[in-house]
Residue frames as qw, qx, qy, qz and C-alpha x, y, z in Angstrom:
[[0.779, 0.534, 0.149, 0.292, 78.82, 136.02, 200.86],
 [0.523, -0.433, 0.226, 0.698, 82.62, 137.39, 200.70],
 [0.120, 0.822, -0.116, -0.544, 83.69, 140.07, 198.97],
 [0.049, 0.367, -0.835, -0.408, 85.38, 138.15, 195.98],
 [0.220, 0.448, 0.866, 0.032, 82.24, 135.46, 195.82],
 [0.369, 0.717, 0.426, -0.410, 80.15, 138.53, 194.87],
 [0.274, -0.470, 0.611, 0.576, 83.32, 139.40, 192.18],
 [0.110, 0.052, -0.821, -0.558, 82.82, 136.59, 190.40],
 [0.311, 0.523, 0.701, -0.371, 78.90, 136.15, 190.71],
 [0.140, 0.786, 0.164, -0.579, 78.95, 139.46, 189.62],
 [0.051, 0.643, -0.592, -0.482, 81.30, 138.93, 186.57],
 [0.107, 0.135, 0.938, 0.302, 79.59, 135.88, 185.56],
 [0.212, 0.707, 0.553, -0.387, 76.23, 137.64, 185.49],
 [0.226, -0.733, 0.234, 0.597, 77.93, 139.75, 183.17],
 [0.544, 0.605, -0.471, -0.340, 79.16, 137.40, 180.93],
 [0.976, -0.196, 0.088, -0.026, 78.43, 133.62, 181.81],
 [0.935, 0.284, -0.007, 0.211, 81.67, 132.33, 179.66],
 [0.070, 0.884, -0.368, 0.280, 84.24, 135.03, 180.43],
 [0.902, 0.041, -0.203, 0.379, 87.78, 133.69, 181.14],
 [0.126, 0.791, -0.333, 0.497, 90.26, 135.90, 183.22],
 [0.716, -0.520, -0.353, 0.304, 92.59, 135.59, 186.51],
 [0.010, -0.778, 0.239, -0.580, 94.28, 137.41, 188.99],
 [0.597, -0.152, -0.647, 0.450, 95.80, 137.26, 192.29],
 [0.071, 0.083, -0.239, 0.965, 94.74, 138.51, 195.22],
 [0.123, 0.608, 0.753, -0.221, 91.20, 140.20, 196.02],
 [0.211, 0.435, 0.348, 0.803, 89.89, 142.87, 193.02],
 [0.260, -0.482, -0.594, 0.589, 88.99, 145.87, 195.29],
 [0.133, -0.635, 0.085, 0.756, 89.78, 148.56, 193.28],
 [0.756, 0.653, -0.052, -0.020, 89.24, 149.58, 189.09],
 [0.279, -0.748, 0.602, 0.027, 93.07, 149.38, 190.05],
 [0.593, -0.161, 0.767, -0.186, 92.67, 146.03, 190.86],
 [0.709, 0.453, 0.529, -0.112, 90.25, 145.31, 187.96],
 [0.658, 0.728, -0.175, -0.079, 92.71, 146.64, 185.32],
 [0.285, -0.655, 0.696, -0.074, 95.37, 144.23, 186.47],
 [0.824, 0.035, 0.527, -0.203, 93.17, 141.38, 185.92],
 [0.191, -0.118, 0.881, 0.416, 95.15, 138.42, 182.93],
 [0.728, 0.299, 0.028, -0.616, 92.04, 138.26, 180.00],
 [0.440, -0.165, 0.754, 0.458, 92.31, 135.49, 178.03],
 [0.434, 0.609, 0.074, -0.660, 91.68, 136.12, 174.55],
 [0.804, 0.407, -0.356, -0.247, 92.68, 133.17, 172.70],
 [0.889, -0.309, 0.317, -0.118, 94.37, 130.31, 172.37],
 [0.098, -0.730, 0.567, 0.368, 97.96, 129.18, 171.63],
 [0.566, 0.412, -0.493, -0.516, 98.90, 127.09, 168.87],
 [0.032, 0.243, -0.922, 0.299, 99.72, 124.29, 171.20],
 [0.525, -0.465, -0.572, -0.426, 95.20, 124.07, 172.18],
 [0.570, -0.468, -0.672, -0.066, 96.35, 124.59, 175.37],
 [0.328, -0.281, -0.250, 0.867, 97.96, 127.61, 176.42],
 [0.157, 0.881, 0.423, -0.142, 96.06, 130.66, 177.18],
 [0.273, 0.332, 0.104, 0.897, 96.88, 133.98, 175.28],
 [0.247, -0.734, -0.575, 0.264, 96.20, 136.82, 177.86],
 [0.155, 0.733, 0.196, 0.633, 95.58, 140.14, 177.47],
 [0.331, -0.260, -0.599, 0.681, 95.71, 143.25, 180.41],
 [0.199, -0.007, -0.398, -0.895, 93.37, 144.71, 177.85],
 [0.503, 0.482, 0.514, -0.500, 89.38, 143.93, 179.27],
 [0.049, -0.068, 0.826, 0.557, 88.30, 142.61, 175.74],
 [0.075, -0.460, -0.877, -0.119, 84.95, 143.01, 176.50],
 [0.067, -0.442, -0.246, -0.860, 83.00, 145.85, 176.03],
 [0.526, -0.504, -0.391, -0.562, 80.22, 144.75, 178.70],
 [0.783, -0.438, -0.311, 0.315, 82.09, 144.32, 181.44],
 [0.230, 0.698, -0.188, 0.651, 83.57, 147.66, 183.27],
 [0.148, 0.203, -0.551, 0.796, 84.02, 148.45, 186.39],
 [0.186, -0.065, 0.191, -0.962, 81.37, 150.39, 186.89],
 [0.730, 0.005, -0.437, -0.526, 79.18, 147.84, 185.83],
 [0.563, 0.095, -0.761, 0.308, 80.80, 145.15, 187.68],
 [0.015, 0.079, -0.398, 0.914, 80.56, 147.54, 191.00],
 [0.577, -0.109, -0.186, -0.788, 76.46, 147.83, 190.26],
 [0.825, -0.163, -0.507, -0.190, 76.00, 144.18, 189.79],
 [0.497, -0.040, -0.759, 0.419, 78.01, 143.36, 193.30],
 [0.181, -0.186, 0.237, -0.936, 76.01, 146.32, 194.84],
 [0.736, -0.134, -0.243, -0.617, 72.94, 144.35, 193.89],
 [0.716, -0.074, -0.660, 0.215, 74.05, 140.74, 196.01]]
């Protein structure tokens, strides 16, 4: 398993439904506060509204880091 497959494993283990992108591979908390949230939708139904704000509470690094530790 690559380093980015355990990422998102890990980040969907987290929080099945979470929505975010990024470019690149997330190596770093660097990395992981770069990452595009989305946190809603535009008025249009189909543009995302993204955030560089982590909207979720249960998802941190440090957490993140644990759960890829564990794969």
């Amino acid at each position: 398993m690559t380093y980015m497959d355990k990422f998102w494993k890990a980040l969907f283990t987290l929080k099945a439904d979470v929505q975010v992108s990024g470019s690149g591979e997330i190596l770093t908390e660097e990395d992981f506060n770069n990452l595009d949230w989305v946190v809603g939708v535009a008025e249009d139904g189909q543009t995302a509204i993204t955030s560089k704000t982590n909207p979720h509470s249960e998802i941190t690094w440090t957490l993140l880091k644990a759960e890829m530790d564990k794969l």
